[in-house]
C-alpha atoms as one frame of an Amber mdcrd trajectory, in Angstrom:
protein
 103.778 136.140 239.285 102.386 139.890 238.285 100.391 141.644 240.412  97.340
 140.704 238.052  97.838 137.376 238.666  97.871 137.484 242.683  94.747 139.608
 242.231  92.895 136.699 240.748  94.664 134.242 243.198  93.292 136.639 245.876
  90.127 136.371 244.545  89.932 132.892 243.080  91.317 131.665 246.859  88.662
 133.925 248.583  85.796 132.843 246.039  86.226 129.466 246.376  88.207 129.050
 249.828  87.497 125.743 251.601  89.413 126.023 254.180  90.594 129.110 256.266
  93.758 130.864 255.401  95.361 129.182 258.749  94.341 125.673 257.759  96.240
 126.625 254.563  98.879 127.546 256.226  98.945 125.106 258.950  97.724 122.064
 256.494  97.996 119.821 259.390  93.949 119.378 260.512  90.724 120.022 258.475
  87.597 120.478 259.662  84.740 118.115 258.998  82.564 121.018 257.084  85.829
 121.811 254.942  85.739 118.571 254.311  82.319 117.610 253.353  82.589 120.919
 251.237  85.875 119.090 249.196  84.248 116.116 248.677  81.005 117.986 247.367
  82.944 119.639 244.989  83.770 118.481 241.125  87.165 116.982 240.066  87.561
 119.903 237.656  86.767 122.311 240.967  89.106 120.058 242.964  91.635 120.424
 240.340  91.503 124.574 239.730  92.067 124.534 243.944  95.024 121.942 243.715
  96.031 124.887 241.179  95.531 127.505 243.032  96.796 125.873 246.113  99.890
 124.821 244.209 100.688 128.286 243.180 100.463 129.700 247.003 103.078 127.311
 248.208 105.249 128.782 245.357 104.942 132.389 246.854 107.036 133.681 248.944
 106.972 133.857 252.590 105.981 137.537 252.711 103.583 137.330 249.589 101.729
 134.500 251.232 101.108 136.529 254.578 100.106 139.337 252.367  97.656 137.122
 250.431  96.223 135.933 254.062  95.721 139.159 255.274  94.316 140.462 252.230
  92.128 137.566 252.313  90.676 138.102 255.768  90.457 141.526 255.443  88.255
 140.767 252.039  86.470 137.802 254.026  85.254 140.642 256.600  83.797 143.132
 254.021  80.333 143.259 253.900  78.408 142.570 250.687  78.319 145.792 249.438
  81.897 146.203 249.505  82.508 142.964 248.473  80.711 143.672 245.117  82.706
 147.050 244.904  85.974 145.311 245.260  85.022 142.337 242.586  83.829 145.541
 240.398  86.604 147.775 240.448  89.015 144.350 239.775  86.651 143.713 236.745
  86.969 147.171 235.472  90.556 146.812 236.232  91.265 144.039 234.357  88.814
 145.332 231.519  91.972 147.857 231.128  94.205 148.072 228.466  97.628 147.481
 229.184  98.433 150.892 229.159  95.425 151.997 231.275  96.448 149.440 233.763
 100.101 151.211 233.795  98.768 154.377 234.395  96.543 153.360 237.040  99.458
 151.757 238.799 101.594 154.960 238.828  98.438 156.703 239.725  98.273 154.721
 242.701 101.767 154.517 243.606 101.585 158.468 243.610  98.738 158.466 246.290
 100.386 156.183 247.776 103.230 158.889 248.468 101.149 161.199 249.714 101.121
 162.989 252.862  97.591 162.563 254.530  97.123 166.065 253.996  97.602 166.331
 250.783  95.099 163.285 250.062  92.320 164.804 252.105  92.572 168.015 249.947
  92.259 166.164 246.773  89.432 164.442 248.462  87.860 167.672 249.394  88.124
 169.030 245.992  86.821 165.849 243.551  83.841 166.045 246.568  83.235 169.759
 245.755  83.246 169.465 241.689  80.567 166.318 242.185  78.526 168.462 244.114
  79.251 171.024 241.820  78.401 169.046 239.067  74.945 167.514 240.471  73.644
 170.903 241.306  74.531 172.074 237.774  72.846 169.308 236.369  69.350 169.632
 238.972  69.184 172.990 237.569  69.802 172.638 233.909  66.860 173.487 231.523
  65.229 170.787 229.814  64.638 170.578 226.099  61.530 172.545 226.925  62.707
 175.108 229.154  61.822 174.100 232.263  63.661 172.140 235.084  64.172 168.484
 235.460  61.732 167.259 237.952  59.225 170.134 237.667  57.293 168.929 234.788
  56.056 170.722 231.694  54.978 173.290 233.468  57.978 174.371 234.848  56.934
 173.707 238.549  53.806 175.575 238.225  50.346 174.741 238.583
């Protein structure tokens, strides 16, 4: 399984999770709302969770800890970074092939960085943004005067 695919198995388990990742693991006692929420659901539903479910057990020991971490960790997000997560794996998957590459060795560079070293970089794309933003507040407009001041220019 690619790490694409234990994204979306991440995801899809999180999404759709019915029972809690130690139920999962444990398998040996449901709860009566996990259980209501099965029998609510439709055999094709049931059948994509078999699925999923199916491809867990086939993990191995350490990716299936990994997956139940990550899917805590995700569980505890709040909204907002809930929707970031979802929208950065959209845009990721959205990738070509080769973008998806790069990204990875991206990553696995950052990965080897000292903390330092990843502050600094920090530091620097914060600078250029603000850089950039105050650049852009005090462009001209198309007729000479500043965003936000009106035609006038700011003066009345």
């Amino acid at each position: 399984m690619n790490r694409r695919e234990s994204f979306k198995l991440i995801l899809g388990t999180v999404g759709v999770f019915i029972f809690s990742p130690n139920e999962i693991v444990q398998a040996n006692t449901v709860s009566k709302e996990a259980l209501d929420k099965w029998k609510s659901l439709s055999p094709q539903e049931k059948e994509k969770l078999r699925e999923r479910y199916r491809k867990f057990k086939a993990l191995s020991p350490e990716a299936r800890e990994k997956l139940i971490v990550n899917s805590k960790r995700f569980k505890n997000l709040n909204p907002e970074q809930k929707q970031r997560v979802l929208a950065n794996f959209k845009r990721f998957e959205n990738m070509t092939p080769e973008q998806r590459q790069r990204m990875r060795e991206r990553h696995q560079k950052w990965k080897s960085l000292t903390p330092q070293q990843r502050q600094n970089i920090r530091e620097k794309i914060r600078d250029r943004r603000e850089l950039k933003q105050e650049r852009f507040e005090n462009r001209p407009d198309l007729n000479g005067s500043r965003p936000g001041k009106g035609h006038l220019g700011g003066r009345r």
